[in-house]
C-alpha positions as CSV (number, residue, x, y, z in Angstrom):
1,X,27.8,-8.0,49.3
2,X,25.3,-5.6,49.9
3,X,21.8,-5.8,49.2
4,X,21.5,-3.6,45.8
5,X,24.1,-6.6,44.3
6,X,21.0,-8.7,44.5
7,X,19.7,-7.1,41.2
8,X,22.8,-7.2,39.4
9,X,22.9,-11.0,40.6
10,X,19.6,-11.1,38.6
11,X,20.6,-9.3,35.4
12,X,23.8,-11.8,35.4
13,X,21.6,-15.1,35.1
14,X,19.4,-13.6,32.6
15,X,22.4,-13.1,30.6
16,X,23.8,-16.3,31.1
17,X,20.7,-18.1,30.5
18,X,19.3,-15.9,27.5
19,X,23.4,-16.1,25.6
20,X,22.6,-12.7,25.0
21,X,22.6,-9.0,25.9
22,X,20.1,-7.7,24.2
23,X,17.4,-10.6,24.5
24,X,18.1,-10.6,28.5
25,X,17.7,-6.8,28.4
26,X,14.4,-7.1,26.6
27,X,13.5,-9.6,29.1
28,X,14.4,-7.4,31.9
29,X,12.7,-4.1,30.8
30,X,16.1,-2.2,30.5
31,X,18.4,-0.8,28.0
32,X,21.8,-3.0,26.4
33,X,23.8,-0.6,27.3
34,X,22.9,-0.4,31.3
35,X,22.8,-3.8,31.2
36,X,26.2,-4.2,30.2
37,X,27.7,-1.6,32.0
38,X,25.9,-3.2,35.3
39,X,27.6,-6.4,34.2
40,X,31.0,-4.8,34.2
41,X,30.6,-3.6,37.5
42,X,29.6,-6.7,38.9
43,X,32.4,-8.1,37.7
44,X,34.9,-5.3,39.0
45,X,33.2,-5.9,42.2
46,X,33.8,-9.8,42.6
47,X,37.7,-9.1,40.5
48,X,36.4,-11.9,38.4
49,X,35.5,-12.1,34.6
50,X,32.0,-13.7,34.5
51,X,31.1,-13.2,30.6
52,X,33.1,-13.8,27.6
53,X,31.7,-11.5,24.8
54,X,32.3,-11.3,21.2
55,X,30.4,-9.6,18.1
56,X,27.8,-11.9,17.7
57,X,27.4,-14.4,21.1
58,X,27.9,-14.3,25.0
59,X,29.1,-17.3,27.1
60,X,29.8,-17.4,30.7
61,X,33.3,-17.9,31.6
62,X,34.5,-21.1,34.1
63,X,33.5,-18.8,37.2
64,X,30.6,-17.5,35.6
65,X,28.9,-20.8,34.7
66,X,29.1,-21.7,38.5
67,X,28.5,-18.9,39.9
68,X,25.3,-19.2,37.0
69,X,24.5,-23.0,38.2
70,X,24.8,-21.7,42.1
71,X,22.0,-18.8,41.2
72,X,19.4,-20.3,39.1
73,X,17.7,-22.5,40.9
74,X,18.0,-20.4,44.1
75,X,16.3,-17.3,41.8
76,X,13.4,-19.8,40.7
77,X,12.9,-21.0,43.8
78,X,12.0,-17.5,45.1
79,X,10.1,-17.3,42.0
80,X,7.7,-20.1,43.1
81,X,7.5,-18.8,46.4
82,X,6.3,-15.6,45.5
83,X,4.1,-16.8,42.9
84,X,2.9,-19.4,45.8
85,X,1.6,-16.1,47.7
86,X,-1.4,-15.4,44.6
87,X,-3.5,-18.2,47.0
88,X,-4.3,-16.0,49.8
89,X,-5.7,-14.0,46.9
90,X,-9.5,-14.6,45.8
91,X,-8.9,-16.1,42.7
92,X,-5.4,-17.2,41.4
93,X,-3.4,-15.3,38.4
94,X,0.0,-15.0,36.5
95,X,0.8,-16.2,33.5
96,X,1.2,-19.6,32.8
97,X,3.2,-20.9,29.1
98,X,2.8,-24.1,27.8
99,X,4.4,-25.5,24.6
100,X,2.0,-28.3,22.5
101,X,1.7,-29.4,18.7
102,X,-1.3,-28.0,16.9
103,X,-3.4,-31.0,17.5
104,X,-3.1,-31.2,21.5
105,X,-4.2,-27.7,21.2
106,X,-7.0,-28.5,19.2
107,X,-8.3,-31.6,20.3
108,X,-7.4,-31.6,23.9
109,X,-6.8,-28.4,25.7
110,X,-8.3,-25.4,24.4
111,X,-12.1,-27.4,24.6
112,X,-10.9,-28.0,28.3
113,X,-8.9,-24.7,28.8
114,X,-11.5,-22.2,27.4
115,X,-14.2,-22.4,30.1
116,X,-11.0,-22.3,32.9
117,X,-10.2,-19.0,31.2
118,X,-13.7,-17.5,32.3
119,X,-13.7,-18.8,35.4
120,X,-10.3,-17.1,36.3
121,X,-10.2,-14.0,34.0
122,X,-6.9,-12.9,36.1
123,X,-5.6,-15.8,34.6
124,X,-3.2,-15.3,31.5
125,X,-1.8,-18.2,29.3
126,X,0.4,-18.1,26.8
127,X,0.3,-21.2,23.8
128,X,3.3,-22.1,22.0
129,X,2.2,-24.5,19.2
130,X,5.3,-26.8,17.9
131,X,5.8,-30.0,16.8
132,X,8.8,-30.5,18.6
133,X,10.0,-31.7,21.5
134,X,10.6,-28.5,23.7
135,X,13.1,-28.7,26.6
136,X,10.6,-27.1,29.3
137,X,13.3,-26.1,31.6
138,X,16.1,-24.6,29.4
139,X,13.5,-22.5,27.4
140,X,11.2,-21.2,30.6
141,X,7.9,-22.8,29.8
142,X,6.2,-23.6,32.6
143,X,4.7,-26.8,31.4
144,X,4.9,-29.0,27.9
145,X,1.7,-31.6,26.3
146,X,3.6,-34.5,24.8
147,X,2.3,-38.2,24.5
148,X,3.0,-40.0,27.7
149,X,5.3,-42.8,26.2
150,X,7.9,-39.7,25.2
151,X,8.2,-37.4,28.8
152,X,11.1,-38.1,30.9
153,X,11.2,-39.6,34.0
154,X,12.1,-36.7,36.3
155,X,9.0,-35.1,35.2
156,X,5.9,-35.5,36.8
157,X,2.7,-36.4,34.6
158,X,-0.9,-36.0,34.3
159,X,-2.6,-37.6,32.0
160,X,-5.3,-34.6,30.0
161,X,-6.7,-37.3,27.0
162,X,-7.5,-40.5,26.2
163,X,-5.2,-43.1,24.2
164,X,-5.4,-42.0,20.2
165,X,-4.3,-43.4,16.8
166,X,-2.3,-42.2,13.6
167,X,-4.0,-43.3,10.7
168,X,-3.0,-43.4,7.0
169,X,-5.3,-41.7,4.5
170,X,-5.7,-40.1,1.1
171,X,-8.4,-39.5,-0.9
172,X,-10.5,-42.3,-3.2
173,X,-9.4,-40.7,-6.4
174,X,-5.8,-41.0,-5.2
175,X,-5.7,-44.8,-4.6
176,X,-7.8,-45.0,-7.9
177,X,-4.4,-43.6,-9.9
178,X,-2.2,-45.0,-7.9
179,X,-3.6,-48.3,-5.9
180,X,-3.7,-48.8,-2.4
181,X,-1.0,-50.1,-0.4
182,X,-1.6,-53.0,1.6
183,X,1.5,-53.0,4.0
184,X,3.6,-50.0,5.8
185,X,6.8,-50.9,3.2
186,X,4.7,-50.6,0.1
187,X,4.3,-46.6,1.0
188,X,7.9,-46.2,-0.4
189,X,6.5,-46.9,-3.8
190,X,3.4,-43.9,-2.8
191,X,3.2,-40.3,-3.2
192,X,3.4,-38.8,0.5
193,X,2.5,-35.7,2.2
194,X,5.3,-35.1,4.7
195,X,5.7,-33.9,8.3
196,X,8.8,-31.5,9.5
197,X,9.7,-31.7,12.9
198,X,10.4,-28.2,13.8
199,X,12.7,-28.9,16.8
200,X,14.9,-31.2,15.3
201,X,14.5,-30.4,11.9
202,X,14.1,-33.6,10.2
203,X,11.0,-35.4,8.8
204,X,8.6,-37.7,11.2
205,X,9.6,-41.4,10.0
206,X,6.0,-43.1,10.0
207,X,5.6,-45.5,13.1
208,X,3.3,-48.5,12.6
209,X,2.9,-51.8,14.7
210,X,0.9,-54.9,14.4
211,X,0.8,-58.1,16.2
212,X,4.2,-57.2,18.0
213,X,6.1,-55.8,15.3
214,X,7.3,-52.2,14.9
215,X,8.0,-50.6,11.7
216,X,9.3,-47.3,10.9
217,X,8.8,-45.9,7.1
218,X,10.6,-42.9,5.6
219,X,7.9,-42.0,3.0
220,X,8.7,-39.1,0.1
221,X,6.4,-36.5,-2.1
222,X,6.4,-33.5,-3.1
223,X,4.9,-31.6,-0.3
224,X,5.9,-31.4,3.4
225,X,4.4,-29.1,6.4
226,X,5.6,-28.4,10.1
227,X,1.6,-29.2,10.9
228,X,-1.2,-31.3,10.2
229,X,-4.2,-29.1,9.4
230,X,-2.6,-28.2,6.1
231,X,-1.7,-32.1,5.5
232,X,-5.0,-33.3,5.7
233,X,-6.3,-30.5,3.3
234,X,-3.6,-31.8,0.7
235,X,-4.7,-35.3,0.8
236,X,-8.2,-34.1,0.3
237,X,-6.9,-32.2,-2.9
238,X,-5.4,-35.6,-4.1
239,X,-1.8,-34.4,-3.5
240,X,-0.8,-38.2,-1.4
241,X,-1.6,-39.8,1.4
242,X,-1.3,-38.5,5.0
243,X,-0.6,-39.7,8.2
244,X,-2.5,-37.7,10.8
245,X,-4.5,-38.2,14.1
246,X,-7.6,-40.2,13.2
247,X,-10.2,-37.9,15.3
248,X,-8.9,-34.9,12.9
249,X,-10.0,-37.3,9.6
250,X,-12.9,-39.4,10.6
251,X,-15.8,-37.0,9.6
252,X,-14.3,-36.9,6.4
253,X,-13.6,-40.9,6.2
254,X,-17.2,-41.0,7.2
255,X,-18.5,-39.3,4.4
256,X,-16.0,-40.7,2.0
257,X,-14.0,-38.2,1.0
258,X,-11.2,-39.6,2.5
259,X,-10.2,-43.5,2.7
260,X,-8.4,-45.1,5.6
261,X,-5.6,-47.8,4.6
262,X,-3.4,-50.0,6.6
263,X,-6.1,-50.0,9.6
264,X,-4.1,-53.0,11.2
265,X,-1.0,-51.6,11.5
266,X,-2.2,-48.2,13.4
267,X,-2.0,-49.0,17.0
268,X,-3.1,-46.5,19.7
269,X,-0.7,-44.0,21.6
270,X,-0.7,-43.5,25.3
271,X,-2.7,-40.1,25.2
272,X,-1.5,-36.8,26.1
273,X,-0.2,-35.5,29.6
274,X,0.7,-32.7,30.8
275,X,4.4,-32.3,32.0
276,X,6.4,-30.0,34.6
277,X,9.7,-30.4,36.9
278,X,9.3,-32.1,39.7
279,X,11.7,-30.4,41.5
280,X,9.4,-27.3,41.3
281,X,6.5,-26.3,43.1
282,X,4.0,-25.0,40.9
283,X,2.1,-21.8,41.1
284,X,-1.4,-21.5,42.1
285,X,-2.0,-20.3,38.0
286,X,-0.6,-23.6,36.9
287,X,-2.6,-25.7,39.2
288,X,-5.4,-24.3,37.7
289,X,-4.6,-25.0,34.5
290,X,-3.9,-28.6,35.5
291,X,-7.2,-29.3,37.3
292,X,-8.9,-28.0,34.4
293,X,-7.0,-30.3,31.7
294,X,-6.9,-33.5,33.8
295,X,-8.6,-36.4,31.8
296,X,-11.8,-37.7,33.5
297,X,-12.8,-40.8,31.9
């Protein structure tokens, strides 16, 4: 093939990674209709059907999908290697994405990140907050924050924070109305403020442990939220109790606006860590970025 193919090689994976014309051509900076007309020609070139298209989706056919598996990887490879080339400059750049819930954010990286970002102001990160559980390598992040007990095994980890706890909580005039639970099963009977998954879709099933023995507790009320800031502003207000990351809630359990229940059953999670493939090697931007989060006890 000649060398001009090589783009149209390019425009075919981001269609077949992207399942769609008109995201890949946003992606790509051109128009739907060139892209699609390149495709076509590509195709009449190798006198093989690589897309099937309809109305509303786009799926690579048999030959497409390999010839799709065959490209990728070779595409991000050169992708490294020319992001590999920013360390011969003075100070690294690129953009670096990340995908975290709204309390690794909060409590963890941006207090470690911000001072990073004006040391390298070539630098450009871009935060996606979610509660769910992100796949890193089908949605083009270039890293993910999740609790170390819950990364996979092919990816390679670094731990950014200490070990933390959940805690249940609600405020004194709620337990006054309503009593105060003394084990994880009694919170069936309790008013709850609830948490929505946003990847999945369902509701976080509370997780307690003590002396060996796991529980898991599907709690109901009338309010649920796809993050916590919002929760622990509802349990203030009396609405339930909340189960939320104790650092976030112990200012206000200090001064006694809020009350912590069930103490003994709250064990501590395995901290947060930063997570990447390790079949990639990573740009000078994200090595940065992981220097600069890397837990220092």
């Amino acid at each position: 093939m000649l060398r001009d193919d090589m783009k149209d090689l390019l425009w075919f994976v981001a269609v077949a990674r992207e399942r769609s014309f008109t995201k890949a051509a946003a992606l790509l900076g051109t128009s739907q209709s060139t892209l699609s007309s390149t495709i076509k020609q590509l195709e009449a070139r190798l006198g093989v059907r690589l897309l099937t298209r309809t109305t509303r989706s786009v799926a690579p056919t048999e030959a497409g999908e390999r010839l799709y598996q065959s490209l990728a990887p070779r595409f991000e490879e050169i992708e490294a290697d020319l992001a590999s080339l920013v360390a011969f400059r003075d100070k690294p750049s690129g953009t670096v994405r990340l995908t975290l819930s709204d309390h690794a954010l909060r409590s963890t990286v941006w207090p470690k990140l911000e001072p990073a970002l004006r040391d390298y102001p070539d630098l450009r990160v871009e935060l996606y907050s979610d509660n769910g559980m992100k796949n890193i390598v089908e949605e083009r992040f270039d890293a993910g924050v999740r609790l170390g007990e819950s990364i996979d095994k092919d990816m390679i980890a670094v731990r950014i924070g200490p070990d933390w706890r959940l805690v249940a909580v609600a405020s004194p005039d709620y337990f006054a109305r309503h009593g105060v639970p003394q084990t994880p099963q009694e919170l069936v009977g309790h008013t709850c403020i609830n948490l929505r998954l946003t990847t999945v879709g369902g509701l976080y099933a509370w997780e307690f442990a003590s002396d060996g023995r796991e529980l898991r507790v599907r709690v109901d009320g009338q309010l649920t939220f796809n993050s916590t800031i919002p929760m622990i502003d509802a349990a203030l207000s009396g609405y339930g109790i909340c189960y939320v990351p104790e650092n976030l809630v112990s200012l206000h359990i200090a001064e006694g606006n809020l009350r912590l229940v069930l103490d003994d059953w709250s064990p501590p999670f395995a901290g947060y860590h930063l997570y990447y493939p390790s079949r990639r090697q990573i740009s000078p931007a994200l090595a940065v970025i992981v220097e600069a989060l890397r837990h220092r006890a």
